[in-house]
PDB file of the backbone (N, CA, C, O) and the ligand in Angstrom, with CONECT records:
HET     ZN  A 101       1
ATOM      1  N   UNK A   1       7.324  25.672 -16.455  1.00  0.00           N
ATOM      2  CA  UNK A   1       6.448  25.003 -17.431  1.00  0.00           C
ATOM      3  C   UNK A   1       6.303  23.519 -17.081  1.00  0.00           C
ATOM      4  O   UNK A   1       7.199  22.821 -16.606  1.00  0.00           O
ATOM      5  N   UNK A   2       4.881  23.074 -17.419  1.00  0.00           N
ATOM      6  CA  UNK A   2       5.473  21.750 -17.409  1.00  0.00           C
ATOM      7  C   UNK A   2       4.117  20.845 -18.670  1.00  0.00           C
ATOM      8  O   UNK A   2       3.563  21.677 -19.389  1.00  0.00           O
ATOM      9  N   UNK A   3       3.786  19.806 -18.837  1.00  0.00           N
ATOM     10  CA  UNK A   3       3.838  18.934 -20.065  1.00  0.00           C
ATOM     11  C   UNK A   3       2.187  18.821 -19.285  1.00  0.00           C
ATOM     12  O   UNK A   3       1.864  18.526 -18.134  1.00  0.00           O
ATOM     13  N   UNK A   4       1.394  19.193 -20.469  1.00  0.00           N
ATOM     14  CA  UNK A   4      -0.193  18.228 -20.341  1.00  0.00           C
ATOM     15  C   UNK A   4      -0.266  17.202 -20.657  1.00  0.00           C
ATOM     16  O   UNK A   4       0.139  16.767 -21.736  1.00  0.00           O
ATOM     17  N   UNK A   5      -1.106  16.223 -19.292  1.00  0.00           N
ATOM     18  CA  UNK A   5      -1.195  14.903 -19.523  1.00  0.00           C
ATOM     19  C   UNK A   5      -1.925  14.438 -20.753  1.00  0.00           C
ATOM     20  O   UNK A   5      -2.159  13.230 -20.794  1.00  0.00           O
ATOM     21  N   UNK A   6      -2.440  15.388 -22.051  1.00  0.00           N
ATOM     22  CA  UNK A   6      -3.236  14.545 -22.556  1.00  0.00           C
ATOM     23  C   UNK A   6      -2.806  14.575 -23.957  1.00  0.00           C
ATOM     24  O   UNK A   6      -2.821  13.594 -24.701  1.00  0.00           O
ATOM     25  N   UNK A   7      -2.289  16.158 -24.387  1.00  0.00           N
ATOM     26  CA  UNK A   7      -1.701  16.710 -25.354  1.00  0.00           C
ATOM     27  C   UNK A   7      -0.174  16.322 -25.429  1.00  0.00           C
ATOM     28  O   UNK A   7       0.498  15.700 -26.251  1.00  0.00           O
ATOM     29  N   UNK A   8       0.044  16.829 -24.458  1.00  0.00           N
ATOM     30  CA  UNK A   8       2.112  16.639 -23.557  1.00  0.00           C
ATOM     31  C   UNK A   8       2.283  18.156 -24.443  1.00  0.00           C
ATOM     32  O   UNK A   8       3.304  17.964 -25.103  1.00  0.00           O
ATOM     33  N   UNK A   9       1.730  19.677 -24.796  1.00  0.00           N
ATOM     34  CA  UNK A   9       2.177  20.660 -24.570  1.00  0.00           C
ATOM     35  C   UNK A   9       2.594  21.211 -23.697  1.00  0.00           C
ATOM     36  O   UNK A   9       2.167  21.020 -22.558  1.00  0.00           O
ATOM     37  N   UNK A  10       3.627  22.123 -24.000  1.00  0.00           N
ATOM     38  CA  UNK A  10       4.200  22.739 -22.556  1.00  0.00           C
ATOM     39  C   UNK A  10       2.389  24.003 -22.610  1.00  0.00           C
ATOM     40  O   UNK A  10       1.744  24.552 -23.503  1.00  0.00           O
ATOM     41  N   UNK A  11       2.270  23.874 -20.716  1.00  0.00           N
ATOM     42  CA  UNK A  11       1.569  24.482 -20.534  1.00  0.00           C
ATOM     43  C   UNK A  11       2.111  25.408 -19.074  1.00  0.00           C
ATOM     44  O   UNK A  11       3.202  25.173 -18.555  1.00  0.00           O
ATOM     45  N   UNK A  12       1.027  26.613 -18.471  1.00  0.00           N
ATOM     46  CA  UNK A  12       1.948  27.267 -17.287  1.00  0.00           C
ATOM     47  C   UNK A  12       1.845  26.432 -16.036  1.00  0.00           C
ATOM     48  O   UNK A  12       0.917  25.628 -15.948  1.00  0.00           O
ATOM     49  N   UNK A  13       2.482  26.522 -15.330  1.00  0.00           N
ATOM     50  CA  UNK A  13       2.427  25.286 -14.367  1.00  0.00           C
ATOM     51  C   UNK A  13       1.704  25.506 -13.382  1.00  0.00           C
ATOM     52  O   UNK A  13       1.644  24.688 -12.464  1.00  0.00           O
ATOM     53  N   UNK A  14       0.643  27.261 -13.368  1.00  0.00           N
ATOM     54  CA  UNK A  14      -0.218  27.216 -12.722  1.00  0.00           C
ATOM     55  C   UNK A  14      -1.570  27.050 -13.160  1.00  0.00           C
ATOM     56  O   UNK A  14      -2.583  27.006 -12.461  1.00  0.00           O
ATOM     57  N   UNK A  15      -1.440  26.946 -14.667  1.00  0.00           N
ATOM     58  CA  UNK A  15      -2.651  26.343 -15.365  1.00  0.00           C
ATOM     59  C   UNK A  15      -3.361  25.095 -14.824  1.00  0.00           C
ATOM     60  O   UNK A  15      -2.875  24.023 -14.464  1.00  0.00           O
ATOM     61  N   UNK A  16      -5.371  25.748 -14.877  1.00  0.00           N
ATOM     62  CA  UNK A  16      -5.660  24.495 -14.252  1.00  0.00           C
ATOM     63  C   UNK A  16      -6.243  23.780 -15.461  1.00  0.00           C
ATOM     64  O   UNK A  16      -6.446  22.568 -15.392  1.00  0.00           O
ATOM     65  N   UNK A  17      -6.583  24.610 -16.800  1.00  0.00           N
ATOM     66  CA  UNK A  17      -6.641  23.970 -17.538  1.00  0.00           C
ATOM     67  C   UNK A  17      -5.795  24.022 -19.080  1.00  0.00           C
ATOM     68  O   UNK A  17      -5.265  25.103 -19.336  1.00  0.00           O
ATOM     69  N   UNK A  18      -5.680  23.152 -19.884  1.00  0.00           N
ATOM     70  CA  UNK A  18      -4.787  22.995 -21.085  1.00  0.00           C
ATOM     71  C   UNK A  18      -5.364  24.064 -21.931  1.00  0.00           C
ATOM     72  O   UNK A  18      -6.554  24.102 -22.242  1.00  0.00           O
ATOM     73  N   UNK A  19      -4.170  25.226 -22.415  1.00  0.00           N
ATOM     74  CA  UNK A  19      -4.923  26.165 -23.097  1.00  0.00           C
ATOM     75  C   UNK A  19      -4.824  25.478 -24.674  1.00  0.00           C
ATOM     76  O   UNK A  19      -5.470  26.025 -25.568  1.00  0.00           O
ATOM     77  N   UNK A  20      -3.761  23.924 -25.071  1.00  0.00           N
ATOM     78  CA  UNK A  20      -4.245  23.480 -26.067  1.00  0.00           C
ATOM     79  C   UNK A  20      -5.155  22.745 -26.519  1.00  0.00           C
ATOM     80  O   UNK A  20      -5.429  22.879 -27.711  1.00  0.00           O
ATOM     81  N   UNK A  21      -6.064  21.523 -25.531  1.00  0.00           N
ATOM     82  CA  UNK A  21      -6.555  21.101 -25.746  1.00  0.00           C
ATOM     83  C   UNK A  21      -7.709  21.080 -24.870  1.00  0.00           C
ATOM     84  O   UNK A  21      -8.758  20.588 -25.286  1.00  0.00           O
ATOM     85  N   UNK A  22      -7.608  21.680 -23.416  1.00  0.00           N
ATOM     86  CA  UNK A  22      -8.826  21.935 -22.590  1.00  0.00           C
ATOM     87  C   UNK A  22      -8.660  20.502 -21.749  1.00  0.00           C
ATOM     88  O   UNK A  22      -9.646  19.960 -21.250  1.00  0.00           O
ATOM     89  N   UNK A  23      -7.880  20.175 -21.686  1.00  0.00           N
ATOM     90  CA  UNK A  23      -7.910  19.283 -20.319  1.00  0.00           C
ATOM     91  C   UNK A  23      -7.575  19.960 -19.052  1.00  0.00           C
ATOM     92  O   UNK A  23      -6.697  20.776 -18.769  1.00  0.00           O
ATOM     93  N   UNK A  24      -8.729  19.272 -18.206  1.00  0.00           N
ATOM     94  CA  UNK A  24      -8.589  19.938 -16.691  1.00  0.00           C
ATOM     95  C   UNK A  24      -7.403  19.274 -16.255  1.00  0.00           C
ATOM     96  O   UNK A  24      -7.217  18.060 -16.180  1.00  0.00           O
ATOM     97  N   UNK A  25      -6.639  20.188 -15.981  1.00  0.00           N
ATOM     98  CA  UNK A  25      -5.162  20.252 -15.351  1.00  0.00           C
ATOM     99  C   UNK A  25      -5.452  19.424 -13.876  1.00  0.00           C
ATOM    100  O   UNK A  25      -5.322  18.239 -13.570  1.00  0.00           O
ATOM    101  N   UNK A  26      -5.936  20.700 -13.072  1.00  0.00           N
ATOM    102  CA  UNK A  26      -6.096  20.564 -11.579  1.00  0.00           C
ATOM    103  C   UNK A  26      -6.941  19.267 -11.292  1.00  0.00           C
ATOM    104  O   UNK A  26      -6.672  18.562 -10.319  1.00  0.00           O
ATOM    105  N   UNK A  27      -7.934  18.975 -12.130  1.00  0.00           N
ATOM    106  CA  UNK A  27      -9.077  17.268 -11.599  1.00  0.00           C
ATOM    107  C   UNK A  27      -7.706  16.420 -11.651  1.00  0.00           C
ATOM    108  O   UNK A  27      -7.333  15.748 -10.689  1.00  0.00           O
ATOM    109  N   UNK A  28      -6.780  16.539 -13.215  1.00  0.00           N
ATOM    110  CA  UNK A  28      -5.816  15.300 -13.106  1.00  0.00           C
ATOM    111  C   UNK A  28      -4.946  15.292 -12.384  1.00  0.00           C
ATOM    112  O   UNK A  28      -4.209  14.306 -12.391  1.00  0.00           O
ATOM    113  N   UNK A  29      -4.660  16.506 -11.378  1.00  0.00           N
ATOM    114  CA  UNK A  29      -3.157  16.288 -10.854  1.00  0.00           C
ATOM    115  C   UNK A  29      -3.809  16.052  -9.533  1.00  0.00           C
ATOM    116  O   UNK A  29      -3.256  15.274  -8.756  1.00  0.00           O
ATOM    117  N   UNK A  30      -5.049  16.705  -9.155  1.00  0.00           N
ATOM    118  CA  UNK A  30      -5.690  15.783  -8.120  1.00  0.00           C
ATOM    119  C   UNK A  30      -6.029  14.581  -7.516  1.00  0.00           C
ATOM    120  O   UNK A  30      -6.252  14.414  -6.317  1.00  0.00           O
ATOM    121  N   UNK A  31      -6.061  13.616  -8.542  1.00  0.00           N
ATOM    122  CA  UNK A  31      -6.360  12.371  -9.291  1.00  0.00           C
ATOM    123  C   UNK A  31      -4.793  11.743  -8.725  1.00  0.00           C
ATOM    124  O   UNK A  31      -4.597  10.723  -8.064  1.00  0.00           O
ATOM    125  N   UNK A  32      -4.196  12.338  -9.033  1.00  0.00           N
ATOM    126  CA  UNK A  32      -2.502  11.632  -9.242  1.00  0.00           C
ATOM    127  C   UNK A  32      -2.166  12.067  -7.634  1.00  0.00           C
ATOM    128  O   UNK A  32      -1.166  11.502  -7.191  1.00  0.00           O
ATOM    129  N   UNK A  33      -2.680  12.755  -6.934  1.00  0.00           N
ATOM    130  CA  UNK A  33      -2.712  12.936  -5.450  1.00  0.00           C
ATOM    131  C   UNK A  33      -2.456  11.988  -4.652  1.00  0.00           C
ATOM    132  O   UNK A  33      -1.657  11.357  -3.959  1.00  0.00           O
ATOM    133  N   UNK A  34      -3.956  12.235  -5.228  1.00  0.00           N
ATOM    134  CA  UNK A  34      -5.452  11.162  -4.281  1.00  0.00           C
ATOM    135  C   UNK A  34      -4.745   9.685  -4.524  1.00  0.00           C
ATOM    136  O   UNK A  34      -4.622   8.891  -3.591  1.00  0.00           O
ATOM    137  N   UNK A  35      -4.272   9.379  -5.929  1.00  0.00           N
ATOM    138  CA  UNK A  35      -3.230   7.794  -6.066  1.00  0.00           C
ATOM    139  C   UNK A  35      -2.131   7.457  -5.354  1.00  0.00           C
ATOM    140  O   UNK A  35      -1.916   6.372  -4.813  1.00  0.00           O
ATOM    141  N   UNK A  36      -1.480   8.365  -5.367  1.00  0.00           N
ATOM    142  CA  UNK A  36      -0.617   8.593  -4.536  1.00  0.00           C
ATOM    143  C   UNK A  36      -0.370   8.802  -3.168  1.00  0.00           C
ATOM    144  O   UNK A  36       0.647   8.478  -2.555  1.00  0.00           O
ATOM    145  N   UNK A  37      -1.360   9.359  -2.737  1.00  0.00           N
ATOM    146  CA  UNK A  37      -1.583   8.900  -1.401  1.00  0.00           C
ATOM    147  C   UNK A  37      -1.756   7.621  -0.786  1.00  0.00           C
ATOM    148  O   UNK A  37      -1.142   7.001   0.082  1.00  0.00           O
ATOM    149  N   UNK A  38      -3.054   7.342  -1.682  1.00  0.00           N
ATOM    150  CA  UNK A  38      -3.456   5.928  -1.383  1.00  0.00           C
ATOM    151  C   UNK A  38      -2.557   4.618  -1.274  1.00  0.00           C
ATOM    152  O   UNK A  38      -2.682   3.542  -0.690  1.00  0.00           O
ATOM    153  N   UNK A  39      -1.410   5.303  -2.260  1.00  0.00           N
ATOM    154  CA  UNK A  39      -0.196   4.079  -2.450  1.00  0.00           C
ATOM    155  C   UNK A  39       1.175   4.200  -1.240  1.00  0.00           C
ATOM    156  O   UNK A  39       2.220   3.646  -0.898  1.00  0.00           O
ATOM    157  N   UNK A  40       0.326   5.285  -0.947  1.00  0.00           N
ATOM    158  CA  UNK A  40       1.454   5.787   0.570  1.00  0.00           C
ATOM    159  C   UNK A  40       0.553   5.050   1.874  1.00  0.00           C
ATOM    160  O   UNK A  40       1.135   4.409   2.749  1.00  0.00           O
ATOM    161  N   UNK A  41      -0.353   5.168   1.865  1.00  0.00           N
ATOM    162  CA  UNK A  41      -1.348   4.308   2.708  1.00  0.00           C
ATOM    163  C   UNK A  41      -1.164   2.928   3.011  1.00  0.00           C
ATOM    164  O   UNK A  41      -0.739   2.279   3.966  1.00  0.00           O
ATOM    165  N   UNK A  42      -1.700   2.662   1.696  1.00  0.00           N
ATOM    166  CA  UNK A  42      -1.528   1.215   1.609  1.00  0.00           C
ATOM    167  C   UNK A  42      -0.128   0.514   1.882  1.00  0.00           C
ATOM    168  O   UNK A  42      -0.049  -0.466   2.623  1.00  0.00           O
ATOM    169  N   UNK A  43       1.047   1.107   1.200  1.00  0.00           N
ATOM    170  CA  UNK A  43       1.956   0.493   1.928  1.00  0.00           C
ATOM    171  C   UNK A  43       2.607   0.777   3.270  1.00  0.00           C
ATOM    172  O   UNK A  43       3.511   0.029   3.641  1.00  0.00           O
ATOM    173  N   UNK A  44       2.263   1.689   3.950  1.00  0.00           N
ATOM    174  CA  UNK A  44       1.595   1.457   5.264  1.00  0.00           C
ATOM    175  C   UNK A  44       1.171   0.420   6.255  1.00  0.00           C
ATOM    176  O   UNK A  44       1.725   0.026   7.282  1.00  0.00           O
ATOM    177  N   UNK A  45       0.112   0.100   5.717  1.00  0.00           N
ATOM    178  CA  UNK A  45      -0.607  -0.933   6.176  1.00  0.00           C
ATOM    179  C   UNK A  45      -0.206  -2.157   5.546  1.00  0.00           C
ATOM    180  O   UNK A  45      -1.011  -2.982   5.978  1.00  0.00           O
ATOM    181  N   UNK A  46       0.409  -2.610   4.942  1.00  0.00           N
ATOM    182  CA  UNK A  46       0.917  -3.523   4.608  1.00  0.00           C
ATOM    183  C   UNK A  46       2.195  -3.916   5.178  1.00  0.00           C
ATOM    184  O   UNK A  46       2.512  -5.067   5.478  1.00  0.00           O
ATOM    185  N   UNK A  47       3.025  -2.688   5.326  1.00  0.00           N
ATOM    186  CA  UNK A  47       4.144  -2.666   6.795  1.00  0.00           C
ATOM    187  C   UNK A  47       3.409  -3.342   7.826  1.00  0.00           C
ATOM    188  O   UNK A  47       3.344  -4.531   8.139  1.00  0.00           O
ATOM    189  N   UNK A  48       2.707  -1.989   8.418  1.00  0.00           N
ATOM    190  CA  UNK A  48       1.862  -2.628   9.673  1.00  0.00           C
ATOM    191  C   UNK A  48       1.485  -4.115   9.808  1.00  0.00           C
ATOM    192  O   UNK A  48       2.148  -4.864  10.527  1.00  0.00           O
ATOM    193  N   UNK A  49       0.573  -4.473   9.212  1.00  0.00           N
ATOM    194  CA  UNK A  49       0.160  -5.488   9.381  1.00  0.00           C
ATOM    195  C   UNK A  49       1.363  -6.712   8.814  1.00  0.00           C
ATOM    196  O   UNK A  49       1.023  -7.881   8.637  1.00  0.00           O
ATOM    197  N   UNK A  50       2.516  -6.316   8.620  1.00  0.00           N
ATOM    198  CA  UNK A  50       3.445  -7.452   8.284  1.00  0.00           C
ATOM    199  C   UNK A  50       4.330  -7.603   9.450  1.00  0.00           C
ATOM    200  O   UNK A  50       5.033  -8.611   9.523  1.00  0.00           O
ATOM    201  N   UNK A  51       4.371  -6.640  10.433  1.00  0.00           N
ATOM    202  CA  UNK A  51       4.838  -6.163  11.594  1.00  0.00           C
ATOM    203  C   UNK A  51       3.980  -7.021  12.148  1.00  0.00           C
ATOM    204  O   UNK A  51       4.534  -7.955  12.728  1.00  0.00           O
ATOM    205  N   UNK A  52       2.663  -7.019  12.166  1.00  0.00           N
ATOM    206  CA  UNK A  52       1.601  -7.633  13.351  1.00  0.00           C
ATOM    207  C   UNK A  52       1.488  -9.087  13.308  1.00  0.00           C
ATOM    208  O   UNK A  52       1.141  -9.850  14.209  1.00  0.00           O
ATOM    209  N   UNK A  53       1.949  -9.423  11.739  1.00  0.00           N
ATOM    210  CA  UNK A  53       1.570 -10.763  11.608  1.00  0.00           C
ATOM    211  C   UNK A  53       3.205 -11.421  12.096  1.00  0.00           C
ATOM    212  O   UNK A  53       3.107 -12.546  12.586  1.00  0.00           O
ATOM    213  N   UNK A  54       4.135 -11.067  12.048  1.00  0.00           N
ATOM    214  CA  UNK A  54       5.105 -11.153  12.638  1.00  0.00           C
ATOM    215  C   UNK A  54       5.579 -11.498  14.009  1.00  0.00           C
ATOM    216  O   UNK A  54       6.274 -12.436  14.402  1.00  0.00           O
ATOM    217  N   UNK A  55       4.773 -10.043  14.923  1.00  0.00           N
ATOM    218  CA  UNK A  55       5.223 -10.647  16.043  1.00  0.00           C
ATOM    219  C   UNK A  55       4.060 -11.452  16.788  1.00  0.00           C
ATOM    220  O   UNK A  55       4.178 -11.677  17.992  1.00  0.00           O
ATOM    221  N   UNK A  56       2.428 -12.085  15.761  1.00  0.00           N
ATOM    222  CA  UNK A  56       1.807 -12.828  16.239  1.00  0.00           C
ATOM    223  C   UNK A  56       2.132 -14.019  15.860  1.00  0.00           C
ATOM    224  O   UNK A  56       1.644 -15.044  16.336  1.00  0.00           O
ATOM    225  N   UNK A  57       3.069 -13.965  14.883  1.00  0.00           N
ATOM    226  CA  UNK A  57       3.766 -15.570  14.255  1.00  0.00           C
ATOM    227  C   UNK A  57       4.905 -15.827  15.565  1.00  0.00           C
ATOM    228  O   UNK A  57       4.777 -16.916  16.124  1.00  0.00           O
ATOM    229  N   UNK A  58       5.788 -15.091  15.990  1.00  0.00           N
ATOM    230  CA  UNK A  58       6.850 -15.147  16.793  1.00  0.00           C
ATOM    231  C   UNK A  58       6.143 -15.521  18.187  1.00  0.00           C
ATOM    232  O   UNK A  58       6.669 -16.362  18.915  1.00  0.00           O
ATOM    233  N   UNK A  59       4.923 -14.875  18.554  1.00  0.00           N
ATOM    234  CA  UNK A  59       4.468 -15.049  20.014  1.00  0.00           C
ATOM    235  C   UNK A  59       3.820 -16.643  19.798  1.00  0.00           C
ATOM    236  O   UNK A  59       3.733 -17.413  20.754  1.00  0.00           O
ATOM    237  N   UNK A  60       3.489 -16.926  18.750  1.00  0.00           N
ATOM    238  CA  UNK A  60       2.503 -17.969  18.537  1.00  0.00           C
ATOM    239  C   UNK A  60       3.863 -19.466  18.967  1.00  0.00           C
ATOM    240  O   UNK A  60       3.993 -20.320  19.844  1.00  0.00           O
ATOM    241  N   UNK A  61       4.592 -19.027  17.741  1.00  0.00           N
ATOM    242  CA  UNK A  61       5.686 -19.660  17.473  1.00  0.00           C
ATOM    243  C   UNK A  61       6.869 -20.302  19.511  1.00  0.00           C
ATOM    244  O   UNK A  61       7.385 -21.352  19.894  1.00  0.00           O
ATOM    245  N   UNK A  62       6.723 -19.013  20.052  1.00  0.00           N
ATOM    246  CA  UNK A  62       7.367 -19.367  21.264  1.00  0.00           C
ATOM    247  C   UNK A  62       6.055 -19.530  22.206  1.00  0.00           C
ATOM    248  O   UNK A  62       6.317 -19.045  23.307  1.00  0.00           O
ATOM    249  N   UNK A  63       5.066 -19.914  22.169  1.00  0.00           N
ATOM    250  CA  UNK A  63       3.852 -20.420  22.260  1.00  0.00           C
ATOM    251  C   UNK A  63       4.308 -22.011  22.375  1.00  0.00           C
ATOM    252  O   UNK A  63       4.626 -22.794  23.271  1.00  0.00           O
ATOM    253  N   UNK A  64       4.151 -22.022  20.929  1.00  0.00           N
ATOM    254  CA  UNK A  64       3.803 -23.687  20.712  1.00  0.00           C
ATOM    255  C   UNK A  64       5.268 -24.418  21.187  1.00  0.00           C
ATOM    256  O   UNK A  64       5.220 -25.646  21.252  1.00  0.00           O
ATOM    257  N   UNK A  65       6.417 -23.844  21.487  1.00  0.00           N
ATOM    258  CA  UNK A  65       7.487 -24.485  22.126  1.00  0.00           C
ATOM    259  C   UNK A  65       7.352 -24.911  23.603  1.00  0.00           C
ATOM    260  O   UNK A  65       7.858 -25.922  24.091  1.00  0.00           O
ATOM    261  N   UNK A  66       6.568 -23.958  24.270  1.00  0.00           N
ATOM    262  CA  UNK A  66       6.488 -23.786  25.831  1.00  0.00           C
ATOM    263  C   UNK A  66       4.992 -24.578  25.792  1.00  0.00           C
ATOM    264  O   UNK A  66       5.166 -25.785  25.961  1.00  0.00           O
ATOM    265  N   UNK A  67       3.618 -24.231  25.621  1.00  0.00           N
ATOM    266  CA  UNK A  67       2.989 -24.773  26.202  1.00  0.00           C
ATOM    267  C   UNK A  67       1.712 -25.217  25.075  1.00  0.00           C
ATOM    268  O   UNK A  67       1.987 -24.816  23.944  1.00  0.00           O
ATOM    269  N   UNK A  68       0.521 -25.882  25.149  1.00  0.00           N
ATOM    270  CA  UNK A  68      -0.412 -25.911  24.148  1.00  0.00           C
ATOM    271  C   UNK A  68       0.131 -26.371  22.724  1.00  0.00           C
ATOM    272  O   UNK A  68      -0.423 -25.790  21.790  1.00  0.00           O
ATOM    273  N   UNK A  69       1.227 -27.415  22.330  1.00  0.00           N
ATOM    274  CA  UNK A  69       1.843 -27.669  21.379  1.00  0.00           C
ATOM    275  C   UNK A  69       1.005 -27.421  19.987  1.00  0.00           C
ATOM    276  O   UNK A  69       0.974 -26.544  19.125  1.00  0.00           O
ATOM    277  N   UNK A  70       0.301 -28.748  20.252  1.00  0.00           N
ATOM    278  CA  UNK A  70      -0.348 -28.823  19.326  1.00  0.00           C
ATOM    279  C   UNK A  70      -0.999 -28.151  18.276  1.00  0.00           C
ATOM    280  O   UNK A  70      -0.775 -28.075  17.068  1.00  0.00           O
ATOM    281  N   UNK A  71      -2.244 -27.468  19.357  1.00  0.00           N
ATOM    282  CA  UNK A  71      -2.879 -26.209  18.905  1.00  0.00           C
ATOM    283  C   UNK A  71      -2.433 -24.832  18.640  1.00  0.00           C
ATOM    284  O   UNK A  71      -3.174 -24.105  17.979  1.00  0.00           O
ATOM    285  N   UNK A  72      -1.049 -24.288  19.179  1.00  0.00           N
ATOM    286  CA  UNK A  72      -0.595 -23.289  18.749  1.00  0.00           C
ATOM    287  C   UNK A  72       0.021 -23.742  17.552  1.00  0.00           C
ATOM    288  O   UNK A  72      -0.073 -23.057  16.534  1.00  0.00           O
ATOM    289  N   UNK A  73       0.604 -24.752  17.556  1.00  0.00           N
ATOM    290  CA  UNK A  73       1.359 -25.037  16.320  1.00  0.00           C
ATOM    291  C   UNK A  73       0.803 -25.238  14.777  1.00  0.00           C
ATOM    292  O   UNK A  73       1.486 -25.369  13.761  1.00  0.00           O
ATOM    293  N   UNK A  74      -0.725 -25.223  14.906  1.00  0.00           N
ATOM    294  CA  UNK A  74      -1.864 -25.605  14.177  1.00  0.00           C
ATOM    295  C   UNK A  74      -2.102 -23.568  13.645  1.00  0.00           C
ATOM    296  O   UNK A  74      -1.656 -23.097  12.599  1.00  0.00           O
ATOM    297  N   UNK A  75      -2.667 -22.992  14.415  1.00  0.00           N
ATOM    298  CA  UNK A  75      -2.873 -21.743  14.574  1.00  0.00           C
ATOM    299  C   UNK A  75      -1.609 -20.725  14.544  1.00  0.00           C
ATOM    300  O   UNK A  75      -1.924 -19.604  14.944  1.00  0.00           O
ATOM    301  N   UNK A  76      -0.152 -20.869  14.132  1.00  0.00           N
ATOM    302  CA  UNK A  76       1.067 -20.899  14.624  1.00  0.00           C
ATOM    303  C   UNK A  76       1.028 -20.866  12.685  1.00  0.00           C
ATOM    304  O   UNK A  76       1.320 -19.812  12.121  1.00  0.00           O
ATOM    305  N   UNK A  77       0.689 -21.975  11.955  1.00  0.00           N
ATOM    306  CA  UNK A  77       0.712 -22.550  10.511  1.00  0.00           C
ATOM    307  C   UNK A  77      -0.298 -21.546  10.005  1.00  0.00           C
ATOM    308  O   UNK A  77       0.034 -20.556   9.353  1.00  0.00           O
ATOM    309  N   UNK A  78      -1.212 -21.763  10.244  1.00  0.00           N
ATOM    310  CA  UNK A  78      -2.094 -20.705  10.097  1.00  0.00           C
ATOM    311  C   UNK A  78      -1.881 -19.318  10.009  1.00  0.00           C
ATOM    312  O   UNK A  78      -2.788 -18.760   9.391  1.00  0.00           O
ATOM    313  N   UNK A  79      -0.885 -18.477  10.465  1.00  0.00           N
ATOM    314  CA  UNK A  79      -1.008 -17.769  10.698  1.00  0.00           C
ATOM    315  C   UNK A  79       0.260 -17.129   9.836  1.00  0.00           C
ATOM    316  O   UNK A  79       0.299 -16.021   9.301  1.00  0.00           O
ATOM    317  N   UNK A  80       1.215 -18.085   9.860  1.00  0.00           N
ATOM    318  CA  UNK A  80       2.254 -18.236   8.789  1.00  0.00           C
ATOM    319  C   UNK A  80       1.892 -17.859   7.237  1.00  0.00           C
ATOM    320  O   UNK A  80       2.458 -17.048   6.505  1.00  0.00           O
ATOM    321  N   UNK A  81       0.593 -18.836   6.923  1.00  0.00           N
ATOM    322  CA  UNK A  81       0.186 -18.578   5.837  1.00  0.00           C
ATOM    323  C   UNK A  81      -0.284 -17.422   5.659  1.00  0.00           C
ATOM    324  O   UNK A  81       0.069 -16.831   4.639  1.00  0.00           O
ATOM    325  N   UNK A  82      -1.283 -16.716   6.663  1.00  0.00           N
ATOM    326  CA  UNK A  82      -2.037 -15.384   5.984  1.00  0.00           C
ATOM    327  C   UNK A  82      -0.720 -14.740   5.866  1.00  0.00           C
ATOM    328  O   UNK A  82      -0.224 -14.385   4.797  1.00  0.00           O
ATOM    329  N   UNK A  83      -0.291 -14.637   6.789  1.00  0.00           N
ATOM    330  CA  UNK A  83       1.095 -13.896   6.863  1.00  0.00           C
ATOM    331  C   UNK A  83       1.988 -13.486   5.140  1.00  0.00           C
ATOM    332  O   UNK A  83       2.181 -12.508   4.418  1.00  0.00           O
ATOM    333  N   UNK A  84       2.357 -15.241   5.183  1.00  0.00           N
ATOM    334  CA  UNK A  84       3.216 -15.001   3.535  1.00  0.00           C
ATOM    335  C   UNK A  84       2.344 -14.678   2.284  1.00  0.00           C
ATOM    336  O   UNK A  84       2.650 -14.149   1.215  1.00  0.00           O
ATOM    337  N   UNK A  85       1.112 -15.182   2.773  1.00  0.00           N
ATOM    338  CA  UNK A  85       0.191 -14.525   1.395  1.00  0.00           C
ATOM    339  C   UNK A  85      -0.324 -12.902   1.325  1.00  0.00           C
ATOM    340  O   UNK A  85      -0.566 -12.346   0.254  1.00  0.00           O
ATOM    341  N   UNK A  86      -0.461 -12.186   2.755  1.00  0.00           N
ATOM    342  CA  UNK A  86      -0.335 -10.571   2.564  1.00  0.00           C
ATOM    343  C   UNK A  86       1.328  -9.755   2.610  1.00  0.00           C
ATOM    344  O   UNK A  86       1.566  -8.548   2.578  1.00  0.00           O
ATOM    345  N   UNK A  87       2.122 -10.710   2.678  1.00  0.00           N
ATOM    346  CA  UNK A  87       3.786 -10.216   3.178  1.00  0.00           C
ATOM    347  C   UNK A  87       4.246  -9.697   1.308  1.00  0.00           C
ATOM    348  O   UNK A  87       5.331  -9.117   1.267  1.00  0.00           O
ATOM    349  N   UNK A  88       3.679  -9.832   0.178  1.00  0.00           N
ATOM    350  CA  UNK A  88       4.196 -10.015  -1.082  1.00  0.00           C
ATOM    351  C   UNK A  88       3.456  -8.353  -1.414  1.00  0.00           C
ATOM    352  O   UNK A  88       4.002  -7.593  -2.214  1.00  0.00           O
ATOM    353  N   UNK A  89       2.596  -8.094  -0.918  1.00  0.00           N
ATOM    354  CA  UNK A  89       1.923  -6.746  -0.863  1.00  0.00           C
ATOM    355  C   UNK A  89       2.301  -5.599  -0.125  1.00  0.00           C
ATOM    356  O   UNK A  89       1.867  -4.478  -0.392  1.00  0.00           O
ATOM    357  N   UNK A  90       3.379  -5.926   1.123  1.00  0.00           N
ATOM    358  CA  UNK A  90       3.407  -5.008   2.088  1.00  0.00           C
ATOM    359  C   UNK A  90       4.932  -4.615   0.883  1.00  0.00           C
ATOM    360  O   UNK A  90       5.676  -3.663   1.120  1.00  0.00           O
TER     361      UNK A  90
HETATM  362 ZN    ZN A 101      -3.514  19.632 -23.535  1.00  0.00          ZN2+
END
C-alpha cells in the first residue's frame, strides 16, 4: 500500500489512479521522476563544472607564477569568482 499525494489514503500501490479522490497516481509519480532526475543531473553538472573550474583555476593559478603574470593573474581572479559563485550550487 502506499499514501495518495492529494487525499494521503492508503491506495494499491499499483494504482494509477486514487480510487478516493481520482488523482492521477502515475502523471504524479512521474512528475516526482522527471524531478528527481533532474536533481540528479544537475548536481552532476555542478560537480563537473566545479571540477573544471578547478583545475582551470589551478592551471591558471600555476600559469600566473611561471609566465604572463599579470594577465593570468587578472583572468586567474576571474575565474576564481565564476568559480565561487557556481561552487554554492554544485
Ligand atoms: Zn486520493
Amino acid at each position: 500500500m502506499k499514501k495518495c499525494h492529494l487525499c494521503y489514503e492508503d491506495i494499491q500501490d499499483s494504482a494509477i489512479r486514487c480510487k478516493h479522490c481520482g488523482a492521477d497516481i502515475a502523471a504524479a509519480e512521474a512528475a516526482a521522476k522527471d524531478a528527481k532526475n533532474e536533481q540528479a543531473v544537475s548536481k552532476f553538472a555542478g560537480r563537473f563544472w566545479g571540477v573544471v573550474g578547478a583545475l582551470i583555476f589551478a592551471a591558471l593559478a600555476y600559469g600566473a607564477y611561471t609566465k604572463f603574470l599579470y594577465m593570468s593573474a587578472a583572468i586567474c581572479a576571474a575565474c576564481g569568482f565564476v568559480f565561487l559563485f557556481f561552487a554554492p550550487k554544485a
